[in-house]
TORGUSE-500630 format. One line per field, with one value per residue: residue in three letters; x, y, z of N, C-alpha, C in turn. Coordinates in steps of 0.001 Angstrom, whole numbers, m for minus. Each point is the difference from the previous one (the first is absolute). Layout:
// residues N
code [ALA/...]
nX [X/...]
nY [Y/...]
nZ [Z/...]
caX [X/...]
caY [Y/...]
caZ [Z/...]
cX [X/...]
cY [Y/...]
cZ [Z/...]
***
This chain:
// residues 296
code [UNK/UNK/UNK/UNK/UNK/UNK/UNK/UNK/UNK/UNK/UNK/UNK/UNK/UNK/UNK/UNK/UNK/UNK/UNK/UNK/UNK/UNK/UNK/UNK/UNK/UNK/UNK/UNK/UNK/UNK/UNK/UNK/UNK/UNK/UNK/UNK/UNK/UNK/UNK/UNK/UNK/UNK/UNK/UNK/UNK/UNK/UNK/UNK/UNK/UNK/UNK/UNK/UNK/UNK/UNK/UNK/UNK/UNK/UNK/UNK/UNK/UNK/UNK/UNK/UNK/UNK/UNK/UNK/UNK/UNK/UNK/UNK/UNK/UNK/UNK/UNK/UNK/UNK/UNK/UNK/UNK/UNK/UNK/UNK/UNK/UNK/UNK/UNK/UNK/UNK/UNK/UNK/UNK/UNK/UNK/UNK/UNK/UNK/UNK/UNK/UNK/UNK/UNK/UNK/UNK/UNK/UNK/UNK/UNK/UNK/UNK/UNK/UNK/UNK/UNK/UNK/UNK/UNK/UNK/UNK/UNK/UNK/UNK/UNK/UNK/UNK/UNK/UNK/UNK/UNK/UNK/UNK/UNK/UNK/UNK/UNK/UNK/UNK/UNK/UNK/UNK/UNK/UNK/UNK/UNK/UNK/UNK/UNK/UNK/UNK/UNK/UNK/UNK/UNK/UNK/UNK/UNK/UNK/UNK/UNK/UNK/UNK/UNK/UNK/UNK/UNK/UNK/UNK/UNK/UNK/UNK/UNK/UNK/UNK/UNK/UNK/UNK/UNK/UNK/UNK/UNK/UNK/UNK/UNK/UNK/UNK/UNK/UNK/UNK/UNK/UNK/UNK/UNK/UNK/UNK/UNK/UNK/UNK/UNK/UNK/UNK/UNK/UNK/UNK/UNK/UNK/UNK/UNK/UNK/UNK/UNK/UNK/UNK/UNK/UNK/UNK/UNK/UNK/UNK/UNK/UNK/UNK/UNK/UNK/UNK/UNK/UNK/UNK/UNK/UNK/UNK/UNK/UNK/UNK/UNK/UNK/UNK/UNK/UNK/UNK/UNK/UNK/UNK/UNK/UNK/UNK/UNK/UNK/UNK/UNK/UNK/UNK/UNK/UNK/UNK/UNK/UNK/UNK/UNK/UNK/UNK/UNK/UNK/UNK/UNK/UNK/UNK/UNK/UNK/UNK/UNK/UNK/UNK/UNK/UNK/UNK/UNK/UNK/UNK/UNK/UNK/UNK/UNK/UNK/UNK/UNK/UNK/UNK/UNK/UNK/UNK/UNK/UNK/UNK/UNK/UNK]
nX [m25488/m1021/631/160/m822/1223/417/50/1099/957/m1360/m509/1370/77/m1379/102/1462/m805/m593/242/540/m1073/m135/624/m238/m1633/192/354/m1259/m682/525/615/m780/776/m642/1367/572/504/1042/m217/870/24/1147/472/m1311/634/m540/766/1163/m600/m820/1114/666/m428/58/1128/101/m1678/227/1213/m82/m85/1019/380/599/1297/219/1224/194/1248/m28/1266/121/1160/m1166/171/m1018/930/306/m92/m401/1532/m105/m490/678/1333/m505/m432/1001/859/m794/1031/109/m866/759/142/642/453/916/m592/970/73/1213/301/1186/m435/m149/m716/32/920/361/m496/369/1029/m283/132/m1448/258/1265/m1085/m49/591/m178/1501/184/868/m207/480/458/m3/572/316/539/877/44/1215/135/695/727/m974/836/736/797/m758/42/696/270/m762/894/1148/m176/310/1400/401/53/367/619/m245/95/m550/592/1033/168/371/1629/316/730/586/465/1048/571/903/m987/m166/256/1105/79/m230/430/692/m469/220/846/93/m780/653/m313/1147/516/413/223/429/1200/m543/m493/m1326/m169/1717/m249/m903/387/1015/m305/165/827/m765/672/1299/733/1862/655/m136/629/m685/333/m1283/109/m700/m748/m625/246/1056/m259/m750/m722/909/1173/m190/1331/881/1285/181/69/1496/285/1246/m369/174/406/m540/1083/m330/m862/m229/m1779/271/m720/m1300/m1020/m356/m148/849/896/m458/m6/m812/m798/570/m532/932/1168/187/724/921/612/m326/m23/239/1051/m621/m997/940/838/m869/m924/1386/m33/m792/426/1240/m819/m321/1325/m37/m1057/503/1640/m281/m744/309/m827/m649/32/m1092/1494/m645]
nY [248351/740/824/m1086/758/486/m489/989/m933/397/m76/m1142/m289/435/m499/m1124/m124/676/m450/m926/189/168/m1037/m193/1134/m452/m1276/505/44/m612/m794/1087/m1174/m400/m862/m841/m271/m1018/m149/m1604/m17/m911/m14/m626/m495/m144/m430/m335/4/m163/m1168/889/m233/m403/m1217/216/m203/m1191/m935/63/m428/m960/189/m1204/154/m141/m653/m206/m1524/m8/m1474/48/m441/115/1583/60/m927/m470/444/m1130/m1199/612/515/m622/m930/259/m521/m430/518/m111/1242/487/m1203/m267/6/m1482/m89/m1374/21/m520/m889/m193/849/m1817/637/1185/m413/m526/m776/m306/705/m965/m645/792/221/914/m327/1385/m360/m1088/1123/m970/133/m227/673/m1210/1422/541/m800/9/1400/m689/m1428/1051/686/m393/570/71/m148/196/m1572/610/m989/m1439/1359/344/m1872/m264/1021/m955/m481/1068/717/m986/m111/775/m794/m1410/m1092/615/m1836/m173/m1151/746/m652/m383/m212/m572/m790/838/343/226/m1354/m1654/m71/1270/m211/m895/757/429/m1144/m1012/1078/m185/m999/m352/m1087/m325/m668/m686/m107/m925/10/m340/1253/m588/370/372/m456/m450/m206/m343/m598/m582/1164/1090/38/m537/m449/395/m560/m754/1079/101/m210/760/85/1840/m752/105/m820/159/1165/665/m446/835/m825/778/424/m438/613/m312/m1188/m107/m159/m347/m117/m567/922/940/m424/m1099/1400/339/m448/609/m638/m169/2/924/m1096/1201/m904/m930/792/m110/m1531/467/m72/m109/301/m370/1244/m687/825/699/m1581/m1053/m68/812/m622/m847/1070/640/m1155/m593/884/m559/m1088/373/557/m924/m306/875/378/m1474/189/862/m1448/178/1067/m1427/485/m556/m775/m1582]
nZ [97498/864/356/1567/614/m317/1036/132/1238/m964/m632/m226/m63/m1289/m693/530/m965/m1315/m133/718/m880/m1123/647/m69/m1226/m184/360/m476/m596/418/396/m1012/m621/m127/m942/921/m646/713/m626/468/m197/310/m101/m965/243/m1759/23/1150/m79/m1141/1011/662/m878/m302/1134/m176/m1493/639/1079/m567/m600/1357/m225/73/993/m1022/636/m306/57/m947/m141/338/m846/684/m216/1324/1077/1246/m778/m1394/973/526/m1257/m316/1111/m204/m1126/585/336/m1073/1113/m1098/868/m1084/m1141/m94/m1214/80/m1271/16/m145/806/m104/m334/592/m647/1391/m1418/587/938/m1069/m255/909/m209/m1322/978/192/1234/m637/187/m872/m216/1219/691/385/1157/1098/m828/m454/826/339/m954/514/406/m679/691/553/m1077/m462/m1094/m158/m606/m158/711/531/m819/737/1722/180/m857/411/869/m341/m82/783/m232/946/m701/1018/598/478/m159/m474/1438/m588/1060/m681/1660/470/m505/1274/m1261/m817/m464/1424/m222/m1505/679/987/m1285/m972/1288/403/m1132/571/m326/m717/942/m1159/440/m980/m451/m72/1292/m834/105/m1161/m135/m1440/219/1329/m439/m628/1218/m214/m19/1136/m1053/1346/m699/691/m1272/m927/m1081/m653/m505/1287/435/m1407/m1327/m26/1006/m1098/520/m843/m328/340/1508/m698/854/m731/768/m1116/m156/m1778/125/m1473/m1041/m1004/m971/m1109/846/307/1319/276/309/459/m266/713/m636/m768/329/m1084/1243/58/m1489/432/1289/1233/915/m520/559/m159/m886/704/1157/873/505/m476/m676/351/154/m541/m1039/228/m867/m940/m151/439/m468/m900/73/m357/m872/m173/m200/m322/m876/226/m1084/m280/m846/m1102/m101/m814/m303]
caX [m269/578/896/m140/635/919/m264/1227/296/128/m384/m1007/656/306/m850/2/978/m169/m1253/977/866/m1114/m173/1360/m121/m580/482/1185/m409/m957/566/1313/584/623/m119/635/141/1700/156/1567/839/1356/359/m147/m634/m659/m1670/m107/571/m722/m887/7/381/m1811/m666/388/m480/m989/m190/326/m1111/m1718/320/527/1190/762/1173/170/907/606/1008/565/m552/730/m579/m555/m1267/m352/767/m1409/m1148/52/32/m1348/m366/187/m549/m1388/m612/m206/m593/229/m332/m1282/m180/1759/m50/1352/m30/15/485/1496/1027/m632/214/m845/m1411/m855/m1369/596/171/m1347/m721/972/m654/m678/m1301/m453/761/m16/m408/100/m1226/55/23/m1278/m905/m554/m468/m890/m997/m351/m883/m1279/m439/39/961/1291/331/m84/1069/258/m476/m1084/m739/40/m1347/m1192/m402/m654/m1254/m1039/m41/m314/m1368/m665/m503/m1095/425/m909/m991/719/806/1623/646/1575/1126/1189/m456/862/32/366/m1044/m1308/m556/m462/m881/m1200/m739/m663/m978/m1367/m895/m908/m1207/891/m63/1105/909/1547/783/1394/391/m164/m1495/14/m341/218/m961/m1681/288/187/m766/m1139/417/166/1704/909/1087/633/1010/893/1787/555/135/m1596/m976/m1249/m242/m1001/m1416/m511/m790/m1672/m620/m421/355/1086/938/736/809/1217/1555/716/427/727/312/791/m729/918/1114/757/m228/m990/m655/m1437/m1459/m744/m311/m1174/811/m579/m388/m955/m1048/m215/m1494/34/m423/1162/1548/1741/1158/1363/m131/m1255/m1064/m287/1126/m123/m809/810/777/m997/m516/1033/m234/m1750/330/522/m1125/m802/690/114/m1339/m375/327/m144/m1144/m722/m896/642/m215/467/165/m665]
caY [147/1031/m80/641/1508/342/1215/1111/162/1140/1156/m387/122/1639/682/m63/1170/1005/m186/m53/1610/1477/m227/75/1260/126/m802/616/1879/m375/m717/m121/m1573/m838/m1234/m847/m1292/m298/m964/m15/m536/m758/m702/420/m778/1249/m36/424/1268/473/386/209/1674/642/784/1380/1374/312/1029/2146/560/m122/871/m351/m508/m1172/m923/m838/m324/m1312/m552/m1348/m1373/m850/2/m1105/181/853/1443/91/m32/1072/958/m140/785/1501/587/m206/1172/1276/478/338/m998/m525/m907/m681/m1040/m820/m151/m1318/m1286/m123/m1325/m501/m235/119/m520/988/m140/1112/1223/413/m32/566/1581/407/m446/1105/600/m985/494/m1007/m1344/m1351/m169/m540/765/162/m1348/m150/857/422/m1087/m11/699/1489/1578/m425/621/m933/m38/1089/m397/m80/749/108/m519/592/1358/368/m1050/673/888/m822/m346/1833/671/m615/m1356/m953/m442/m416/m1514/m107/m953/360/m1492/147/m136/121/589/1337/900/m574/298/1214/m30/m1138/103/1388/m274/5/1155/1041/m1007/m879/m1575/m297/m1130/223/m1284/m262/m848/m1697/m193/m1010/397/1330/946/m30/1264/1451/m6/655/785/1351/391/m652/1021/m1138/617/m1105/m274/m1326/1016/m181/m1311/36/m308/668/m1057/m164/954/586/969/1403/m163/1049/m1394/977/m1225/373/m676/475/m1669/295/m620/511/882/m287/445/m504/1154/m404/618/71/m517/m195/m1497/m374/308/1579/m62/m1017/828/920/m204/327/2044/896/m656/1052/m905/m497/912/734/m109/m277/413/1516/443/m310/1071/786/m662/306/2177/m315/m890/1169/1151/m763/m590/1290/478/m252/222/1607/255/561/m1096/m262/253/m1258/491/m40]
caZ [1433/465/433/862/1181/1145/1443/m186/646/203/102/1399/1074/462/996/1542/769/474/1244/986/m66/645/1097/276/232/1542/1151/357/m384/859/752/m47/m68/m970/185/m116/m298/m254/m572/310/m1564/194/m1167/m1747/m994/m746/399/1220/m158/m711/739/1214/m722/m484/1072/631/m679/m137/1318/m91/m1405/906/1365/826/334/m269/1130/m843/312/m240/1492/m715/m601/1231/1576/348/m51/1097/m383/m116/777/775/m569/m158/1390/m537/m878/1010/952/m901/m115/m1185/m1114/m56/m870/m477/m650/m287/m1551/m511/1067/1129/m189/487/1327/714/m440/m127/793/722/m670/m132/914/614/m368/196/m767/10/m741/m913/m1287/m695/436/m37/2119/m23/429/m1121/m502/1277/m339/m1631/212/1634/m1019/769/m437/613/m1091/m754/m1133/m1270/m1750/399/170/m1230/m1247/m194/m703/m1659/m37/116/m835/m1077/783/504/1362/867/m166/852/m736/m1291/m605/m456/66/274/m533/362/2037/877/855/m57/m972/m208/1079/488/m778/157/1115/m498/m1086/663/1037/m1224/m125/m1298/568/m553/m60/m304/m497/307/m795/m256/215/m352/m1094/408/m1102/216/938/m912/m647/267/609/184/542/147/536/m317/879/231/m33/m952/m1219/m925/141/m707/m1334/m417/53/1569/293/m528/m530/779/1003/182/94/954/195/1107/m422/m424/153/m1064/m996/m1435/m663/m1703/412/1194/1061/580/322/1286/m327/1245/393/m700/m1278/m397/m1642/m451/1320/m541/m58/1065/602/3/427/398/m829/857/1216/45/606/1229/514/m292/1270/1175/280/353/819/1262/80/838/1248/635/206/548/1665/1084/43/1238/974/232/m175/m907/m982/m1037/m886/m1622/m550/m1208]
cX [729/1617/m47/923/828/m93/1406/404/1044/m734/m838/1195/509/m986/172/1175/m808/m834/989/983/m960/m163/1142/582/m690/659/1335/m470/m1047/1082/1405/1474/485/132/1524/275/1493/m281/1265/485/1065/658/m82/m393/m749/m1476/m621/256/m1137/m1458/292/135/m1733/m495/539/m377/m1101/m33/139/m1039/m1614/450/389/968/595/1088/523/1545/661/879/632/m348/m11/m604/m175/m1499/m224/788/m1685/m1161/107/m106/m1951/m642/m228/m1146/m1518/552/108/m1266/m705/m169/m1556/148/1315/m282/1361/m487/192/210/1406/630/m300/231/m968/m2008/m1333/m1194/574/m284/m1896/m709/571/m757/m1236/m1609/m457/504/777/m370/75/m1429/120/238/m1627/m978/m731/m974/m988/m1676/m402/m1310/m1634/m815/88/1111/1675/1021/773/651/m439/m288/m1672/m837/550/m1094/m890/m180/m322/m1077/m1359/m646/m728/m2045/m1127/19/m809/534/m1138/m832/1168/825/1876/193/1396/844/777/m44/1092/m293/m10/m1044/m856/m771/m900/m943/m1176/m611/m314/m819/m909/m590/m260/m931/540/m394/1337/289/1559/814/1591/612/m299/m1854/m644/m665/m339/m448/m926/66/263/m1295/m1939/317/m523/787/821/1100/719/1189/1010/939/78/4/m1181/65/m1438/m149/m798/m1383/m539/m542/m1314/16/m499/454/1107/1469/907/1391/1066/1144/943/1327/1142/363/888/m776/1116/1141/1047/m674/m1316/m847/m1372/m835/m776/m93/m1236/19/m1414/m823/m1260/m1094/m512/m1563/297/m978/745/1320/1034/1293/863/1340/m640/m1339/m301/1724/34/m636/671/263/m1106/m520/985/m87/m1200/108/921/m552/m1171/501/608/m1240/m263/547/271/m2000/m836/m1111/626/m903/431/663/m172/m1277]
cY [1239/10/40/1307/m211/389/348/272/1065/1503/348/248/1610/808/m175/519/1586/84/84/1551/533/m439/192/1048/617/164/1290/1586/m162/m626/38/m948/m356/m1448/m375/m1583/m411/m1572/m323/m1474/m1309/m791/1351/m552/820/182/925/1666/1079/119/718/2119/m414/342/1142/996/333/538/1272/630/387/1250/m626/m437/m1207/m554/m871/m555/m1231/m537/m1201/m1696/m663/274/m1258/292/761/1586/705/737/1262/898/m251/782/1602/893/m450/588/1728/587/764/m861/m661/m1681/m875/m862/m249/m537/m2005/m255/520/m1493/m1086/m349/653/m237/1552/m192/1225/849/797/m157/1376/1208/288/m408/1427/468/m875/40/m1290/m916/m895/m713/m1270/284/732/m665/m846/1044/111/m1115/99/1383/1572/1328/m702/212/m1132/m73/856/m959/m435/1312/441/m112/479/948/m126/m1327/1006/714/m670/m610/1387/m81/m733/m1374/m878/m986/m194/m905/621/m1427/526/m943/702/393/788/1069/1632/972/m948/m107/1071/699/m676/994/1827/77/m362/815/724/m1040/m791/m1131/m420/m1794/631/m1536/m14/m804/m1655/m71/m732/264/1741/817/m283/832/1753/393/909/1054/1438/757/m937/537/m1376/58/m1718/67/m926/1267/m903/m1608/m403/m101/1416/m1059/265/1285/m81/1137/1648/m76/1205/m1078/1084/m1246/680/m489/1171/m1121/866/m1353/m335/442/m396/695/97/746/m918/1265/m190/m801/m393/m1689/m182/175/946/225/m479/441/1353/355/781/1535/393/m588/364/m362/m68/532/1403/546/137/1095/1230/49/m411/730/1068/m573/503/1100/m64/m151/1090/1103/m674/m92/1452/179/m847/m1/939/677/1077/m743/m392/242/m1074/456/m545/m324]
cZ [530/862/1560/514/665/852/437/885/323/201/1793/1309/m185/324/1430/858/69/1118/783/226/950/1695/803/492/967/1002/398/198/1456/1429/230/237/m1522/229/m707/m1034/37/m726/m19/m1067/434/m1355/m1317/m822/m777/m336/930/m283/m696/327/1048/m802/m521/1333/621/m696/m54/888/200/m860/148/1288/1376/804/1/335/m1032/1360/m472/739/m1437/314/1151/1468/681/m161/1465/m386/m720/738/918/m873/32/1134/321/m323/418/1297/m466/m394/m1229/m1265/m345/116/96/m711/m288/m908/m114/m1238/784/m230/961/1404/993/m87/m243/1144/1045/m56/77/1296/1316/m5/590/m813/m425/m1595/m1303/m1074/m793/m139/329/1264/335/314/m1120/m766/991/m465/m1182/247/754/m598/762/m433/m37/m1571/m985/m1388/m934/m1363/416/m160/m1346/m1214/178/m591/m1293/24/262/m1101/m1689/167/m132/1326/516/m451/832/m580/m1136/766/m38/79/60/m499/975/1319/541/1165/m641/m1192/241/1485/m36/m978/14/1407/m447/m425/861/672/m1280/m317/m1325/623/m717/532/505/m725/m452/m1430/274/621/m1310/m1393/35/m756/15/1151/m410/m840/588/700/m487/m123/35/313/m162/1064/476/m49/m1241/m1442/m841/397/31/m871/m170/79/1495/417/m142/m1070/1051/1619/94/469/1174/74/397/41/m462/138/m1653/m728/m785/m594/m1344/514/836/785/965/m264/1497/m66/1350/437/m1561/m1173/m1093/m1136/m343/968/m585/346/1426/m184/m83/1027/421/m986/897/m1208/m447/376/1765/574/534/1646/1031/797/732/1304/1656/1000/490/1392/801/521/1336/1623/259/520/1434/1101/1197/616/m532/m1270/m887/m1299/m1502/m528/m1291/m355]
***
């Protein structure tokens, strides 16, 4: 049996930083604007730390301006929320994203509802999420718009009329993934860990987007034959040797009969970021009323 296609989430997201560059560039040769992003950091959580130095270095790398601010573990949340403030009336600024998770004193809902919607590069503002629903202009989560992208890409460009199945309701991918796939004419399920014969579900799927949080709780049996797979888990293991390794929600090995798959890691991660550099480019353009130009 043939081997299924990778879909190469690294490559698909450096195409879309350049894209993005070249516009960018525009935007500054035409309009003489530089699109902004700050990102602001609380705590030292090493994870954290390491997503926040990629987004700064992409950002510079697309040509854009990078705010980086760390605050110790112990901010409060109103020290927080006034720095947020800040930074939604900072003219100079596009974009804010606060690096999740925040220590637990302070509440993430806050935090998200504070930021500015105009400059919500994240997607996650309820106004946002409001407009993603209502199928209107408003700026939409980064991993979600991710998938679509390599679901597209995996698809040639045309999904209309395909069987997605989302495994995974949450607010921050299986929602917002379920209301992308439908404005691309997708007839989507969305199901769950206590849905009711979750592999026969899977099973009749097209597009399987995995986004439970469980490490290959997708089988290889709960695929289709020639199904594009999009798994958005990122779940650490044991591996030989005492060492962990990565793995998705879908257990990868056994997903050979698939169209085509994302790995873990490799896949869906890679576009986050890019996506991010999208939305930025995006919330200048509009805020600055200028046209906007796709950038994937």
């Amino acid at each position: 049996m043939s081997e299924a296609r990778r879909i190469d989430g690294k490559a698909v997201a450096a195409r879309l930083r350049e894209r993005i560059g070249a516009l960018v560039s525009q935007l500054r040769e035409k309009h003489g604007t530089q699109p902004g992003l700050a990102v602001v950091l609380v705590g030292e959580d090493p994870a954290s730390q390491v997503y926040v130095r990629n987004k700064v270095r992409q950002t510079e790398e697309v040509g854009m301006r990078s705010l980086e601010f760390r605050l110790p573990a112990d901010t409060s949340e109103e020290v927080l929320l006034e720095k947020v403030c800040e930074l939604n009336a900072d003219d100079e600024v596009d974009g804010i994203l606060v690096q999740f998770p925040v220590p637990e004193h302070i509440r993430q809902s806050r935090v998200i509802e504070t930021i500015s919607p105009d400059k919500d590069v994240d997607g996650l503002h309820p106004l946002n999420m409001g407009r993603l629903a209502g199928g209107m202009d408003g700026m939409v989560p980064c991993t979600p718009m991710g998938c679509r992208i390599l679901a597209r890409e995996a698809a040639g460009g045309e999904m209309q009329g395909l069987h997605a199945v989302i495994v995974g309701r949450s607010n921050l991918v299986g929602k917002p993934v379920a209301q992308l796939l439908l404005a691309d004419n997708c007839t989507v399920t969305v199901a769950h860990s206590r849905t009711r014969d979750l592999p026969q579900v899977c099973r009749g799927a097209d597009i399987l987007v995995a986004a439970v949080g469980r490490a290959e709780m997708v089988r290889g049996d709960w695929v289709k034959t020639g199904a594009i797979v999009i798994d958005v888990g990122i779940n650490r293991v044991d591996g030989e040797g005492g060492k962990s390794r990565l793995v998705g929600d879908v257990a990868f090995g056994e997903c050979s009969h698939a169209g085509a798959i994302t790995p873990v890691p490799g896949g869906v991660g890679p576009m986050t970021i890019a996506c991010l550099l999208g939305n930025t480019l995006t919330a200048a353009c509009r805020r600055r009323g200028l046209p906007e130009t796709d950038w994937f």
